[in-house]
VEXGUTOR-73919 format. One record per residue (C-alpha): x, y, z; residue in three letters; residue number from 1. Coordinates in steps of 0.5 Angstrom, whole numbers, always signed. Example, Ala and Ser with C-alpha at 12.3 -4.5 7.8 and 13.67 -1.06 7.14 Angstrom:
<atoms>
+-------+-------+-------+------+------+
!     u !     v !     w ! resn ! resi !
+-------+-------+-------+------+------+
!   +25 !    -9 !   +16 !  ALA !    1 !
!   +27 !    -2 !   +14 !  SER !    2 !
+-------+-------+-------+------+------+
</atoms>
This chain:
<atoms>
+-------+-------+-------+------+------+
!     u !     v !     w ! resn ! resi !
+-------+-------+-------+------+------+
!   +15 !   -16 !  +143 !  UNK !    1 !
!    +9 !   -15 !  +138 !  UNK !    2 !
!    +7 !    -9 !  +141 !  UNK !    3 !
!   +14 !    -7 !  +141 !  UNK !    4 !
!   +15 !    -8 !  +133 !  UNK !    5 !
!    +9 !    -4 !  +131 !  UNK !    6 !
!   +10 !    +2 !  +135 !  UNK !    7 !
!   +17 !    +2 !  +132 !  UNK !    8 !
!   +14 !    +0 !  +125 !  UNK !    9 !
!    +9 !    +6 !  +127 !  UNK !   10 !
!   +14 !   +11 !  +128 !  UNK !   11 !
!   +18 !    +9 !  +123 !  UNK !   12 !
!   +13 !   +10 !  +118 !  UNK !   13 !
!   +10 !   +17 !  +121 !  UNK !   14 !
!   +17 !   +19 !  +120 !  UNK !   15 !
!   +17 !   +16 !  +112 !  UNK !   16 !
!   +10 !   +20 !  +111 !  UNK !   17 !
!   +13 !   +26 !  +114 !  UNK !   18 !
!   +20 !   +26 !  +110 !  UNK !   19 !
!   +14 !   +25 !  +103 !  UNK !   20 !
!    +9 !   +31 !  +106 !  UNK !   21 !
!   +16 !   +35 !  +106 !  UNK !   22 !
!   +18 !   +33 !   +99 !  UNK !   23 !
!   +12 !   +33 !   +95 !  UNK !   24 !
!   +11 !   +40 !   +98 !  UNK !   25 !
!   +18 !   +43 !   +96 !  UNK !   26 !
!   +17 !   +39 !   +88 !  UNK !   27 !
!   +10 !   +43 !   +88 !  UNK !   28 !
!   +13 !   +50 !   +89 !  UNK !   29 !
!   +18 !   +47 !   +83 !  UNK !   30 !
!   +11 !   +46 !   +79 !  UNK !   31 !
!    +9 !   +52 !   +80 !  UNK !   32 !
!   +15 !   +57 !   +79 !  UNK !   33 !
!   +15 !   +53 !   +71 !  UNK !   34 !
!    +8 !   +54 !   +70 !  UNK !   35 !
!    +8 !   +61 !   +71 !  UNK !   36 !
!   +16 !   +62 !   +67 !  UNK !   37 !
!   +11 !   +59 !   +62 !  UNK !   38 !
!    +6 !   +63 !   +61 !  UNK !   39 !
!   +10 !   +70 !   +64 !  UNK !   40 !
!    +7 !   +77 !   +60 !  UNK !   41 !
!   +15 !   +77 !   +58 !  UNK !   42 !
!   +15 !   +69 !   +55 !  UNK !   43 !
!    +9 !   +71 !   +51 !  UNK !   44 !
!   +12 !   +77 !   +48 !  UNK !   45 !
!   +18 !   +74 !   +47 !  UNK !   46 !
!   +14 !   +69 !   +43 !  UNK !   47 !
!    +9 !   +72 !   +41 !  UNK !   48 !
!   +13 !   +77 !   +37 !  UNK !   49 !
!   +18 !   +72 !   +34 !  UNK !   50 !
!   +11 !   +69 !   +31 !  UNK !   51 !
!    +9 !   +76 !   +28 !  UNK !   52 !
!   +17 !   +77 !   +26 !  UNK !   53 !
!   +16 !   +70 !   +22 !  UNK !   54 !
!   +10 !   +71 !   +18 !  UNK !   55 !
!   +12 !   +77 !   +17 !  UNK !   56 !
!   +19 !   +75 !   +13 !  UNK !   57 !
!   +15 !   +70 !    +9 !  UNK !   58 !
!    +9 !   +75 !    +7 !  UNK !   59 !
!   +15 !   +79 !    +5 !  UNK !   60 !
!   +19 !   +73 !    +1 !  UNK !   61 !
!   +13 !   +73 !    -2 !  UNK !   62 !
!   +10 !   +80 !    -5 !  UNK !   63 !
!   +16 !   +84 !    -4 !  UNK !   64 !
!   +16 !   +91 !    -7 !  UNK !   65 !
!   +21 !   +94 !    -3 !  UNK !   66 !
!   +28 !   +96 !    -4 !  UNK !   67 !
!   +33 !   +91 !    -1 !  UNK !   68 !
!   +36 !   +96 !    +2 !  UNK !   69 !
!   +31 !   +99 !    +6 !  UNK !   70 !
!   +29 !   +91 !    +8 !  UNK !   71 !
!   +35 !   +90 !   +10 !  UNK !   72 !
!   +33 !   +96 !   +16 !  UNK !   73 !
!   +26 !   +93 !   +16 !  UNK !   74 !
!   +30 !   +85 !   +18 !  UNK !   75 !
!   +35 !   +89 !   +23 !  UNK !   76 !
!   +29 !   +93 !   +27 !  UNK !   77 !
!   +25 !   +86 !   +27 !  UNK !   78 !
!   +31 !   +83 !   +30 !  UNK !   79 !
!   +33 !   +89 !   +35 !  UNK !   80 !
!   +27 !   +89 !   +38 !  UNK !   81 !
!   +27 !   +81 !   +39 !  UNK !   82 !
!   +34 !   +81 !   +42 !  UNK !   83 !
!   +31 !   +86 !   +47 !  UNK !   84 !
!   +25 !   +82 !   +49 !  UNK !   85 !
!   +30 !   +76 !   +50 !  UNK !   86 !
!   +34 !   +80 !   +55 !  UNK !   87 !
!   +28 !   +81 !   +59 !  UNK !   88 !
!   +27 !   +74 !   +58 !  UNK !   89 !
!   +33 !   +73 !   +61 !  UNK !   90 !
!   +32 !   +79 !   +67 !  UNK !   91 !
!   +26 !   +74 !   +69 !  UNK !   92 !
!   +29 !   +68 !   +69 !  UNK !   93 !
!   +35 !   +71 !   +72 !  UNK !   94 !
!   +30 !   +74 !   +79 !  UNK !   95 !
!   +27 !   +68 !   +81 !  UNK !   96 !
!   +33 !   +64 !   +80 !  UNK !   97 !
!   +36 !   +69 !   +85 !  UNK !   98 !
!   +30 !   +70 !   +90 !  UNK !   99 !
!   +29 !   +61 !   +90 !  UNK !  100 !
!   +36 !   +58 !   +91 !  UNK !  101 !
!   +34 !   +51 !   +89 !  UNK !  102 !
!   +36 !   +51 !   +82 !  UNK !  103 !
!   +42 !   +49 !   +78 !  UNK !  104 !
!   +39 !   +51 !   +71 !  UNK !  105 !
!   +32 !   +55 !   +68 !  UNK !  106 !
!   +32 !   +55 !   +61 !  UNK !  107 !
!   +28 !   +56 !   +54 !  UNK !  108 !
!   +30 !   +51 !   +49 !  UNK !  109 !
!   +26 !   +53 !   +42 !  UNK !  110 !
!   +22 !   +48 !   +38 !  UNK !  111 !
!   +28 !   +45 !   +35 !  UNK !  112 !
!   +32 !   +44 !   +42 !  UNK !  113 !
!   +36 !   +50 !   +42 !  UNK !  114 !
!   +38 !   +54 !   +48 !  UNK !  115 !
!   +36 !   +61 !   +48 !  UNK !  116 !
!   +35 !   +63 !   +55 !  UNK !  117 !
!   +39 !   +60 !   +60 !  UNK !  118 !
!   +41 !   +62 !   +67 !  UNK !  119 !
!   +45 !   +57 !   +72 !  UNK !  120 !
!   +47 !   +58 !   +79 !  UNK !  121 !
!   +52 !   +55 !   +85 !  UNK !  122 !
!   +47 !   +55 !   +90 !  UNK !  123 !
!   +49 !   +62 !   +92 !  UNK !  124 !
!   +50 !   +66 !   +85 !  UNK !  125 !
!   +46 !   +66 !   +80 !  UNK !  126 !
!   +48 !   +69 !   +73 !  UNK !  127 !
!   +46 !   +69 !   +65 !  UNK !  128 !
!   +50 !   +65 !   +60 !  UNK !  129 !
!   +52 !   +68 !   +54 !  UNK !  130 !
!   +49 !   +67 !   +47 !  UNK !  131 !
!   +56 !   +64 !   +45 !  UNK !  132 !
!   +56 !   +59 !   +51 !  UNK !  133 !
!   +49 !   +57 !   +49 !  UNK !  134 !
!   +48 !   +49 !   +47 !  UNK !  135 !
!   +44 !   +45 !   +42 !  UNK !  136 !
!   +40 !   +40 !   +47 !  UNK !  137 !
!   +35 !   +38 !   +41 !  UNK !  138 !
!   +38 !   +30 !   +42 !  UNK !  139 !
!   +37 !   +30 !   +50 !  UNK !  140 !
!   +31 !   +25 !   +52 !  UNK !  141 !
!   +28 !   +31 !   +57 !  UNK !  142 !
!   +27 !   +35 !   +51 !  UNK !  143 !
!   +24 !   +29 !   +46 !  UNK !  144 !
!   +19 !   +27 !   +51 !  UNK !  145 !
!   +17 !   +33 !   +54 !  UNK !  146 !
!   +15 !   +35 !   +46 !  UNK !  147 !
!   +10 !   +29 !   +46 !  UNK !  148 !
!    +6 !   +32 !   +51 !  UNK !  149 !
!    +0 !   +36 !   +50 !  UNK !  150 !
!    -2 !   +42 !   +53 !  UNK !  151 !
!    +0 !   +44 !   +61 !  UNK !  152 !
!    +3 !   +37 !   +62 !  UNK !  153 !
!    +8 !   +37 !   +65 !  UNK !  154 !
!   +15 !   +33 !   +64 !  UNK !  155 !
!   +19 !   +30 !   +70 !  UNK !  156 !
!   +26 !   +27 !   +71 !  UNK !  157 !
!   +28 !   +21 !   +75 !  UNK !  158 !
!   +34 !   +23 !   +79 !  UNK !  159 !
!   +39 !   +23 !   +76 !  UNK !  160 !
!   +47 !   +27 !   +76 !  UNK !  161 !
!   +47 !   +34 !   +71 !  UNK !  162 !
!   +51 !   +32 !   +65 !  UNK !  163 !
!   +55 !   +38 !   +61 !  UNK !  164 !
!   +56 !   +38 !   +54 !  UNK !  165 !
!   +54 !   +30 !   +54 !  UNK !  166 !
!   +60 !   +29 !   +60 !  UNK !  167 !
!   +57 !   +27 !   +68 !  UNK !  168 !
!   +59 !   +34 !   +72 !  UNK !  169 !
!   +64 !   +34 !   +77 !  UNK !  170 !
!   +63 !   +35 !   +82 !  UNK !  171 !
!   +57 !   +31 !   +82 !  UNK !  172 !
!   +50 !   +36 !   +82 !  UNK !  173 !
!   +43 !   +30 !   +83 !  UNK !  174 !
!   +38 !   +34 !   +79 !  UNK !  175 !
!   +31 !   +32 !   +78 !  UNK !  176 !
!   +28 !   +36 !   +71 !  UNK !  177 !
!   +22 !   +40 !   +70 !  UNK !  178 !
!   +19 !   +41 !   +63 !  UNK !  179 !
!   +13 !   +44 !   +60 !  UNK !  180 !
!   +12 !   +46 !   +53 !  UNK !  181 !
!   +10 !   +54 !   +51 !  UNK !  182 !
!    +6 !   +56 !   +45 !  UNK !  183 !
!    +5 !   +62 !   +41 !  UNK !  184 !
!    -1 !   +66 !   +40 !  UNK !  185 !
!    -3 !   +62 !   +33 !  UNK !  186 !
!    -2 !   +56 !   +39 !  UNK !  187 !
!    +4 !   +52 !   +36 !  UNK !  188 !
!    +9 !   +50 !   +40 !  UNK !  189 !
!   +15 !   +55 !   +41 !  UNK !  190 !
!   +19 !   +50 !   +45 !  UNK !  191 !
!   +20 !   +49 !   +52 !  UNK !  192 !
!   +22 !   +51 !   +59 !  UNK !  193 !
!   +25 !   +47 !   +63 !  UNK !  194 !
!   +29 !   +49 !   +70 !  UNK !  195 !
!   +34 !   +43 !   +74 !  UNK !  196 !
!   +32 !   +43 !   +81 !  UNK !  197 !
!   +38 !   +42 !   +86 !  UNK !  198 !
!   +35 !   +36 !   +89 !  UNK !  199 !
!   +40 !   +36 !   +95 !  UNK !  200 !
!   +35 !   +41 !   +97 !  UNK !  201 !
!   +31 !   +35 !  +100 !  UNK !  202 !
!   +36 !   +30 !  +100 !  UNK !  203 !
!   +41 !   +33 !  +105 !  UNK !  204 !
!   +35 !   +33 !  +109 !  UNK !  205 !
!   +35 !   +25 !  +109 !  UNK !  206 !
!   +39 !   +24 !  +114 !  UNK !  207 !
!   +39 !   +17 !  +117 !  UNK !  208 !
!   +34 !   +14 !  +111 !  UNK !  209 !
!   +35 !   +13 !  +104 !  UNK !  210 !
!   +31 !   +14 !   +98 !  UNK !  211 !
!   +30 !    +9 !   +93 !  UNK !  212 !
!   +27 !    +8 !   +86 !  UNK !  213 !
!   +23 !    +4 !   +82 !  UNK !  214 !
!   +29 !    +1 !   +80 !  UNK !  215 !
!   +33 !    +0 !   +87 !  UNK !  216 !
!   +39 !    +4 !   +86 !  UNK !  217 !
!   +39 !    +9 !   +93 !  UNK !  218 !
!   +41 !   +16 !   +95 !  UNK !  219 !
!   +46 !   +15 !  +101 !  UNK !  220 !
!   +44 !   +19 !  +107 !  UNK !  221 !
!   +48 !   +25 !  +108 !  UNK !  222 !
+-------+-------+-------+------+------+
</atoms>
């Protein structure tokens, strides 16, 4: 019977190995694919472009000669060419979101928590969201706690259910956050990017096992 008690523990503990082999490289993809949204030729434009915009609107607050008029034009150029560069934004978010198929959300949020870049998808679709649709994420605990990190570190979620306008969606949509901070080219942070991976990529694979947290509460298997 202890012979028989150990293979069984044995086995059951190669397939509990195997399940988390599986799962850490899945969430290691996710890591990847955040890092390279943050550091993208078209997120530091985006960034880099808004920095100068900035400066340069307070150099001309300061010591302006120019004519309102013609520092209206000069404002609007400034601000088309931002525009344009967030829609290109947008086009990289909205491609790796098409081509993975494992997250619900991408975004970037700006340094004060709003919404200025989001792609969702349903597991089949993928689609931007339009700028009047954009919401205010400046009071969610992913945001506070992935801006007191430093550098590259990267934020990551317990799991938990997808949550629209403060309200649990339904149908219920299990995540697990991923966030990084972005910087600017005077490498001040500009906000974050953070993607909402669908984690019944891995859950509907548990089966006959349960995943438990650290608190107790478990996934029911699929």
């Amino acid at each position: 019977s202890k012979t028989l008690r150990m293979q069984a523990l044995l086995t059951q503990t190669e397939q509990a190995n195997t399940l988390k082999n599986n799962l850490m490289s899945f969430l290691n993809t996710t890591k990847g694919d955040l890092l390279f949204l943050a550091q993208s030729p078209a997120m530091k434009d985006y960034l880099n472009l808004r920095s100068t915009i900035s400066s340069s609107a307070n150099s001309e607050t300061e010591a302006s000669a120019a004519s309102p008029e013609s520092e209206k034009l000069a404002l609007a150029a400034r601000q088309n060419a931002l525009e344009l560069q967030r829609q290109t934004l947008e086009q990289e978010f909205l491609a790796l979101s098409e081509n993975r198929h494992i997250y619900y959300q991408i975004r970037y949020l700006d340094e004060m928590g709003q919404e200025v870049v989001r792609i969702d998808a349903d597991g089949s679709n993928s689609w931007i969201v339009e700028r009047a649709k954009l919401q205010d994420k400046s009071k969610r605990y992913y945001f506070k706690n992935t801006l007191r990190l430093s550098g590259q570190r990267i934020f990551v979620s317990p799991l938990d259910l997808n949550r629209e306008k403060g309200e649990i969606e339904i149908p219920h949509k299990p995540v697990i956050r991923y966030a990084v901070n972005v910087y600017d080219n005077h490498h001040r942070k500009a906000g974050i990017v953070i993607t909402n991976v669908d984690a019944n990529q891995f859950l509907d694979s548990l089966t006959e096992v349960r995943l438990v947290n650290k608190d107790g509460f478990f996934s029911e298997p699929s």
